[in-house]
Every structure is written in C-alpha cells, then in structure tokens.
C-alpha positions, 0 to 999 in steps of 0.5 A: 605608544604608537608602536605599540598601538599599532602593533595590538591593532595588527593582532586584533585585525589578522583576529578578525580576518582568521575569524571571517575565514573560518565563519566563511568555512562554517557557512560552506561546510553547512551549506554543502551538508547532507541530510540523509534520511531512510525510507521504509516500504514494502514493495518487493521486486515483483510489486514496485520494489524496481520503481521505488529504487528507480524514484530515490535515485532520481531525488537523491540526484536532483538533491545534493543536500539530502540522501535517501536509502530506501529499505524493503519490509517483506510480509507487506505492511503487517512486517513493516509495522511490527519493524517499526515497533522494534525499531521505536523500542530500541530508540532507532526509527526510519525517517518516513514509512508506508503505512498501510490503509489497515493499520492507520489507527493503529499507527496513529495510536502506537507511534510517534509521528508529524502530520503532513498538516504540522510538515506544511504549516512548519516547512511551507508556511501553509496548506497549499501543496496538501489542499492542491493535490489531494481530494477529500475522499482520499485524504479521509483514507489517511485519516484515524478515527478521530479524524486527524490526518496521519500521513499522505495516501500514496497507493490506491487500489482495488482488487481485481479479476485477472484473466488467462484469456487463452484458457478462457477461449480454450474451454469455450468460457464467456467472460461475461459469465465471470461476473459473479463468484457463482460463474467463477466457480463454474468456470473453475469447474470446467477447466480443472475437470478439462485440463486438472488446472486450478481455476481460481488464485485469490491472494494470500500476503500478510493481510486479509485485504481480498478475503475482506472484498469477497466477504463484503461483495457477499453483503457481509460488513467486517466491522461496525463502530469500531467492532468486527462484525464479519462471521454473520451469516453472510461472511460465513457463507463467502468463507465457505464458498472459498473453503469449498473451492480450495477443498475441489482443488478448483482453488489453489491454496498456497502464499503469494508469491506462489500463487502469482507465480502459478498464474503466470506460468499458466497453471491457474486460469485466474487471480484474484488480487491487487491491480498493483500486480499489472505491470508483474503480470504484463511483464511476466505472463506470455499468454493474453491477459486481461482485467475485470472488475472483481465478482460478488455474489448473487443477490449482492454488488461488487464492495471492495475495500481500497487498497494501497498505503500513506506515506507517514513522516516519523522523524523526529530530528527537525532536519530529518522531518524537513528531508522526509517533507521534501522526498514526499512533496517529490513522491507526489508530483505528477511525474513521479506519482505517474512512474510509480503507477506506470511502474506497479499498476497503482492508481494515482493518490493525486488529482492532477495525476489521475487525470493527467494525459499521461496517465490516461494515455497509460490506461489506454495502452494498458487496458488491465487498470480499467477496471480498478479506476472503475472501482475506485469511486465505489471502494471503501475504507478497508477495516482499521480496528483502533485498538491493537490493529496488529493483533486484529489483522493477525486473528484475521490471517490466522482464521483464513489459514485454518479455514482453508486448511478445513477447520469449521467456517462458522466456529473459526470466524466466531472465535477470530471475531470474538477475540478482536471485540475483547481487545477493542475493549 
C-alpha cells in the first residue's frame, strides 16, 4: 500500500510540476505577445509622410509589445474616408484613422469607433491625460454636432499666403499691398504682364478647404444650421473673382501637387494653402520665401476655416483599442507632437506644446508659421454637413472644377447648394 501510495504521489506531483512549467511558459509567451495595430493617414512625402514614418518607427522601438504599420490614403481625407467605407463593408478596418475636421459628422455618423472619453475612462482609469493636454476650443473641433467627442485634434492649421519675395522685389510689389485679395490680383497683374508668370496658386486637393476661406473672407457663410448657405451673393462674388483670374491666366488652375510644384520652382509668384506645406517649401524652394496671413476682401476681415484632423480609434478588438490608445497618447507628447509640427509646419493640438520652448524657439527660426499661429485664435470650425458628408464635400469639389473650367458662377454654386440641402434632409 505504501509503494503503492508513493508511487500515485510521484505521478501526481511530476503533474504539477509539468503543469507550472507550462503555465510559466503561457505567462511568458503572453508577455512577450505583439500587439500589432495599422494606422491610416493622409500625408504624403511632401506633407508629413517622411514624420509619420520617422514617428512609428520611434514607438514601435520603445514598445516591444505593439507594432504599428502605417498606410497613406492618397486624395487627402476625402480618399481616406471613402477607404475606410470599403474597408467596414468588407469587415476589415484599421485600428486608428486621420479624420478630417470636414468629415467628423459624417464619421460620427457612419462608423463604428471608441471615443477618446470611453479609451481614458477603460485603459487610465480616468480623464486625465485628455483634460491635461487639450483646451477646450480644440476639443470642440473634434466634436460632431451633438457634442460628443470623436477622436483627438492632432493637425491645426490655417491657410495662408506664401510668397516668392524675390519676384515680389523684382517687380517693385509691396507686400503690404497683398493684404487684400484686390491687391493680390494687382499683384498678379503686374508680374504675368512683366514676366508671363502666373501670380496666383490657390490649392486644389480633394476638398474645398481654401475655396472655403476665400468665400468666408469675403463675408459669405458656407453653411448655417446644418444647411449650406454659400452661393449667396457674397460667395458668388469670390467664386468669380477666382474664376476671372484663372480666366486672365493671373491664375494657374491645375491639382496640387502641380501647383506646389510650379511655386517652387518659381513659375508662380504666390500660394494660397495650408501652412502644413512650410517645411516642403523651406526644404524645396531656392529662392526667399515667406508667410502672410492669408487676404480677404474689401469691406470684409480675414475668416479662415481651421484646418487639420483628429486621430479617431476604430478598433474594435479590446487589445487593438488598447494599442491604438497607447500610440495616441504617444502622438500627442510634446516631443512627438513638436517633430511632427517641425517636420509639416502644423500647429501643435496640445497646450503644452504650443507653448513649449521648443516650439517657440522653432517659430522663431522658422518665421513662415507666424502667421498661421496668428490666425489660429480667430479660425473657425471648417464646414461638417451631418448628413452624407462625403457627397457634400464632393458637389463642393465638383462645383469648383467646373467653375473654373468657366461654367456660370451663380447657376453652378446654386445647384451644388441645392443638392447638399436635399440630402440634409
């Protein structure tokens, strides 16, 4: 019986051991575990594509357990949005999105997605790090209509004028005269009668964001409660100021990419765009470049719409969310928000960041964001239709590119205007 006994007990006990062996091994192999998680953005080489790569190298390197792969979304957030559609339909979405300040309705509305309030509460127990970081004027940029908070503001910007201050000085141009849009076209006139180069660059992605900031410094409101009110009088009248320059060849009418392009490489005294293409210009341009804050009419002040995205979490595995809330929380310390800024020409989303040493010290060695920081206090929230955003912003683009391709000002925006209101309904 003894033997007997002793010889079950040995059984039972080399069980055990090979049992905590194994539950030693489980607890290794899911320490050692990878999270991996894709990030969606829409910034090319020439607009922070080189950062965002730069960035999620740098987490995945001080995150052993979570693995980033980022992916560029060309035709900027409209091309992003549309992506992720097809991604939801077919049941394989990425893990954290850019989401443009024009689409967070329609995001809110279309997609399945955690706010950064429910990733705070569930993963650090409370409000802290949003609370900390983020004034209340940027949070309500990243909030939908109702005011739930959608994701994170991570790109502020504002439209500005950039400036060849060698062709300016050639032709004897006071920049102070490029304060006005009138003065911009006189401006134009001079050097493409003097020179036969065009005057005037304003950007032309897939979106409507600097037509939007011409229309509004010329009085015009693009949408009121919730309904688009842009082809009133005063729209119409800086949809055909535009029209008319591109028309005299005082403005070149071409995408983006050309565009930048052509400013450059010199053929175009001035551009109109987001101050996110700073650090492309800096980098590219060989001649003397400079920043001013962007014209508005006559009669009327500068009214910009703020540019830029959320980061918006649309994991929807808890390990996934968990990945995605760490990589945000990473994006938005003050150095990684800094590189990003430094790297693009971005204003920082967060508090400490703005008003960071080294960001300031950045501005000052780098005098073309002066004008966008600014600009910033007075921006508005740039246009969100609630209901099928992307078709909005698409009769928006369509009715630019016919405009300026000499289709009737008045008549086009009416009809673009007209068919946003019928799908608000």
């Amino acid at each position: 019986m003894n033997k007997k006994f002793f010889r079950n007990l040995s059984v039972v006990l080399s069980l055990l051991a090979l049992t905590f062996i194994f539950a030693g091994c489980s607890k290794k192999s899911s320490a050692n575990e990878v999270t991996k998680i894709t990030y969606w953005h829409v910034n090319a080489q020439t607009q922070g594509g080189a950062t965002v790569d730069q960035l999620v190298k740098k987490f995945n390197d001080t995150h052993k357990n979570i693995k980033v792969t980022a992916k560029y979304n060309p035709n900027m957030y409209q091309g992003l949005m549309q992506n992720l559609q097809s991604a939801q339909a077919s049941g394989k979405v990425p893990d954290i999105v850019q989401v443009g300040w024009a689409y967070d309705n329609y995001f809110a509305s279309n997609f399945k997605y955690m706010t950064p309030t429910d990733a705070a509460k569930k993963f650090d127990g409370s409000n802290k790090f949003i609370d900390t970081n983020f004034n209340k004027r940027s949070l309500s940029f990243a909030k939908d209509s109702t005011g739930k908070l959608v994701g994170l503001p991570y790109s502020l910007s504002t439209p500005v004028l950039f400036i060849n201050k060698d062709i300016l000085a050639k032709y004897n141009i006071d920049e102070n005269s490029l304060q006005t849009c009138e003065g911009v076209k006189e401006a134009s006139q001079k050097i493409n009668q003097q020179s036969g180069k065009y005057g005037l660059y304003i950007q032309e992605p897939g979106d409507t964001w600097a037509q939007q900031a011409l229309m509004l410094s010329h009085g015009a409101d693009i949408q009121k409660n919730g309904k688009a009110t842009f082809a009133s009088k005063q729209g119409i009248a800086a949809y055909k100021y535009y029209q008319d320059m591109v028309n005299s060849k005082l403005a070149l009418h071409t995408p983006w990419a050309q565009g930048m392009d052509s400013f450059v490489k010199g053929d175009v005294a001035m551009a109109f765009t987001t101050i996110a293409q700073a650090s492309h210009i800096k980098k590219s341009a060989s001649f003397n470049a400079a920043a001013i804050v962007a014209p508005h009419f006559k009669g009327s002040k500068t009214v910009v719409p703020v540019g830029g995205s959320m980061l918006s979490i649309t994991a929807q595995d808890e390990k996934q969310q968990k990945a995605a809330w760490e990589f945000e929380k990473f994006m938005y310390s003050n150095d990684s928000t800094v590189t990003w800024s430094k790297g693009t020409g971005y204003l920082p989303s967060t508090k400490s960041a703005l008003k960071s040493a080294d960001f300031k010290d950045y501005v000052k060695q780098n005098p073309m964001l002066q004008p966008a920081v600014d600009t910033l206090d007075n921006a508005i929230p740039w246009t969100s239709f609630p209901q099928k955003g992307l078709q909005a912003e698409q009769a928006m683009i369509d009715a630019r590119d016919k405009i300026l391709s000499g289709s009737n000002v008045s008549s086009t925006l009416k009809s673009a205007q007209e068919k946003i209101n019928a799908q608000q309904k």
